[in-house]
C-alpha positions in Angstrom: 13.2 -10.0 -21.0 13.1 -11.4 -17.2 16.6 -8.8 -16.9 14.2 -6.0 -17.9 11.7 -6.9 -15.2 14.0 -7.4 -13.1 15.8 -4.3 -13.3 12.2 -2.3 -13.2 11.6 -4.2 -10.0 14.3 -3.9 -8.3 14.2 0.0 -9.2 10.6 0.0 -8.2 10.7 -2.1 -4.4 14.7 -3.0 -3.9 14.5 -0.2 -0.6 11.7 -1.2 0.4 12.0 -5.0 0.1 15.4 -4.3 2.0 17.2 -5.9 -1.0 17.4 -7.2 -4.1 15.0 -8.5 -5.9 15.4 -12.2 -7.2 13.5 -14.3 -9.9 11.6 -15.5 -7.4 11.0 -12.8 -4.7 7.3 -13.3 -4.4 6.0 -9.7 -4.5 2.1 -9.9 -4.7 1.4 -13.1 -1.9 4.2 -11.4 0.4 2.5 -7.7 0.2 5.3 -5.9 -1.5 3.3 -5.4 -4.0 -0.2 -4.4 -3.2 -2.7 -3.8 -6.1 -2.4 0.0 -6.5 1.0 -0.6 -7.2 -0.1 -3.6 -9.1 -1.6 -2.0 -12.0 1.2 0.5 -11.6 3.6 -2.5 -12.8 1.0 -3.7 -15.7 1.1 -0.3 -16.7 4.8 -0.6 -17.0 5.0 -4.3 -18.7 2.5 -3.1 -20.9 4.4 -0.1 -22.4 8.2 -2.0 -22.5 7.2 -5.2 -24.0 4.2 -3.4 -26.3 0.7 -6.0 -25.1 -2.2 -5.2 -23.3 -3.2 -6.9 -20.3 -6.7 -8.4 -20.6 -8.6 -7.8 -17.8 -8.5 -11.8 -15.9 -4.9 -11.7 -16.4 -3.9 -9.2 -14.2 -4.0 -11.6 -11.3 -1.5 -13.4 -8.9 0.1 -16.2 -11.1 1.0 -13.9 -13.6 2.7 -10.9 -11.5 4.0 -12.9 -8.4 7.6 -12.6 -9.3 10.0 -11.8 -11.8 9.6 -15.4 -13.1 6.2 -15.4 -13.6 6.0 -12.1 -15.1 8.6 -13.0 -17.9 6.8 -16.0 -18.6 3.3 -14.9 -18.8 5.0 -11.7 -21.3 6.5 -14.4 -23.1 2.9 -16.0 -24.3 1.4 -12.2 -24.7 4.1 -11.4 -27.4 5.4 -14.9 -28.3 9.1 -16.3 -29.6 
């Protein structure tokens, strides 16, 4: 799971990050991510992992990096 996010991130804001994307690379508190592109990436977590977002959970601690992402998918659609 945390490959697939990574590999949509890195596809998404490797240029303009000016590398690659990590685990860790903190995308919403740097700026990389703003919140247009924000919902742009829900958009895209909801669709390849099959969840909905609700709406208090698209928020910092769960789209600040590839880490968080992957773990906050992993309580949406369990295992």
């Amino acid at each position: 799971m945390k490959k697939q996010i990574l590999e949509l991130l890195n596809a998404k804001y490797a240029e303009a990050y000016g590398g690659a994307i990590t685990d860790s690379t903190p995308l919403l508190s740097s700026g990389l991510v703003d919140s247009v592109a924000a919902l742009d990436l829900v958009d895209a977590l909801e669709q390849m992992f099959g969840f909905e977002f609700e709406p208090h959970e698209v928020e910092e601690k769960n789209l600040d990096s590839a880490e968080r992402m992957a773990a906050f998918v992993q309580t949406k659609i369990g295992g």
